[in-house]
N, C-alpha and C positions, 0 to 999 in steps of 0.2 A: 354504663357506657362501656363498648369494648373498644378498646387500647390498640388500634394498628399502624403505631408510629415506624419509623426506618430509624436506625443508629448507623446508617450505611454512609460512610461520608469521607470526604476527600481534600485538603486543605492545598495537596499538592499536583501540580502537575508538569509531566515528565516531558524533554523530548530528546525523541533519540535522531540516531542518522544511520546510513549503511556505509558501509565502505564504498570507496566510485566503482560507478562502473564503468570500465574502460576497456573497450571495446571485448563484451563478452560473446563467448559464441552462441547460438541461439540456444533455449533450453530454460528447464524455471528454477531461479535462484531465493533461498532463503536469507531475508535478507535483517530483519531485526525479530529477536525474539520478542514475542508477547503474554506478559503474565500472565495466569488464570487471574481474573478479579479484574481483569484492567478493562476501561471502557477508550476506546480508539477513539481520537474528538476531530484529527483532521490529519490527513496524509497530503504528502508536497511531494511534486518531483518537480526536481531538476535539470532539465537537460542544456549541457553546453555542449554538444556535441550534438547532430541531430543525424537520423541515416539520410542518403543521399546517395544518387545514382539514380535507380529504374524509380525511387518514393514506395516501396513495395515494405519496406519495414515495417514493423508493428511492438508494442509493447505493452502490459496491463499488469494492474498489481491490483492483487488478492491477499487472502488469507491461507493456510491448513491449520489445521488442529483444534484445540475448542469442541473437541470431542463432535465433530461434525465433519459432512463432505466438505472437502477442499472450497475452495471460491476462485479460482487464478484471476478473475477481474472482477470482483466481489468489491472493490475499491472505487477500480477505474475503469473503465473498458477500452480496446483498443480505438477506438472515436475521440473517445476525449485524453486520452495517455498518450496515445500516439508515439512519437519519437521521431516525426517528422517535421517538427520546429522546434528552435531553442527557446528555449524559455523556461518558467516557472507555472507546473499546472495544479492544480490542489482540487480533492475527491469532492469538496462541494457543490462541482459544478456537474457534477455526476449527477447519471436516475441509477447507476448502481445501487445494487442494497443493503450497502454496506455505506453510501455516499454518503450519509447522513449521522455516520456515526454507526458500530460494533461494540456491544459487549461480550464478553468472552468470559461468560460465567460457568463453564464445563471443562473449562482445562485450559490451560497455556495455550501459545499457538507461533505463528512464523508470519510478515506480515511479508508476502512474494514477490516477484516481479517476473512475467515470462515473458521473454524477448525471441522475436526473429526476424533474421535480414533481410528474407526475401532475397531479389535481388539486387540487392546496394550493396556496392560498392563501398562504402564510407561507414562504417560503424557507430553507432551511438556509444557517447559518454555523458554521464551525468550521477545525480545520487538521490535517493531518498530520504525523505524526512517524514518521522510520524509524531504526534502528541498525542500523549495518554493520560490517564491517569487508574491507580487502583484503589477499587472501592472493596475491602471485604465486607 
């Protein structure tokens, strides 16, 4: 019989946060680092603060690094991230393809957020939250 068990295992899991964002100018911000090893299990945003004015705002959160092209809404997309309602939204309600869960088995990475105003008036505030865990 050949032997192809895994000893790849994880007892713990992580979760981080970003710093707020409060009222940033548009552009994509790095917002928690992410190990090499680590497998992403669920991204949250929070928004208390939503844009407001023309509703032209938009926001998505992605990945870079993991030795791969970037992802900016690799996460979330601007559809369901949005930043035009407060609330609490999390990537499992995503078809992104990263919604279901990242592993980041080629390198460390940055897990994004790109934001623009359009034309609102009103800025978004809110923060991110990711859970991970690393498996080497």
């Amino acid at each position: 019989m050949t032997m192809f068990q895994s000893f790849s295992a994880s007892e713990n899991f992580r979760l981080a946060r970003s710093k707020p964002l409060v009222t940033l100018a548009d552009g994509t911000y790095d917002l928690i680092m992410i190990p090499k090893y680590a497998f992403v299990m669920n991204v949250w945003f929070q928004v208390t603060q939503a844009y407001a004015g023309a509703a032209s705002g938009s926001a998505t959160i992605g990945w870079k690094g993991n030795a791969t092209t970037a992802d900016p809404d690799g996460f979330m997309d601007a559809a369901w991230a949005a930043g035009l309602v407060t609330g609490m939204k999390e990537m499992h309600g995503d078809t992104q393809p990263g919604s279901k869960g990242k592993y980041f088995s080629d390198g460390s990475g940055f897990l994004t957020i790109t934001l623009s105003k359009g034309t609102d008036t009103t800025l978004l505030i809110g923060q991110v939250f990711m859970q991970f865990s690393v498996l080497h």
